[in-house]
Residue, then its C-alpha position, 0 to 999 in steps of 0.5 A: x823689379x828687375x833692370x836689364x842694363x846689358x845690350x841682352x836686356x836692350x835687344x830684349x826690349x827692342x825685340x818687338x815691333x810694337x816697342x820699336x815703334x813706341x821708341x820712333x814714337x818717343x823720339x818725337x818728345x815726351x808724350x803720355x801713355x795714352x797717346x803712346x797706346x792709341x796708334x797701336x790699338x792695344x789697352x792702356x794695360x797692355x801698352x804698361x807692360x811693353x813700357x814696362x820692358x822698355x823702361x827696364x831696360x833704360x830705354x825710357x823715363x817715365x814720370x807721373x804728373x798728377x794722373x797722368x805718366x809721360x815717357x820719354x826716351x832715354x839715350x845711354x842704352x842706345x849710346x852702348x848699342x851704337x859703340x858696340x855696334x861701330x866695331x862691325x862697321x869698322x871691320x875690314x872684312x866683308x862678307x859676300x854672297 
């Protein structure tokens, strides 16, 4: 298994809208995958797949207990976003239209 552990790989996952919205989800806490699916209206295996991307990327953890997996987000990849990006919103330079 592949882990993008890039801001190309990060963007990647962040790139659809059904995994941003499992990221606003988890931002909530941890929750399970079945609860993570079910706003979506998506199979639990089609949900596997986007938390599959996600956690590649390190955007996720998730951990099984018993029969059930429970994801939670991860904060490094996010932190590298934040650093990288706080360059432009440093920048003196604006564009105007």
């Amino acid at each position: 298994m592949v882990k993008y552990r890039t801001l190309d790989g990060t963007f990647g996952a962040l790139a659809d809208p059904t995994r941003r919205g499992i990221m606003l989800d988890l931002q909530k806490g941890e929750t399970s995958v079945s609860e993570l699916a079910r706003p979506y209206g998506i199979s639990l295996p089609a949900i596997s797949k986007h938390l599959r991307v996600l956690e590649d990327a390190g955007l996720i953890f998730r951990e099984r207990r018993g029969r059930v997996h429970y994801c939670s987000l991860a904060s490094d990849p996010l932190r590298e976003i934040d650093s990288w990006l706080i360059r432009f919103r440093q920048s003196k330079r604006r564009v105007t239209k």
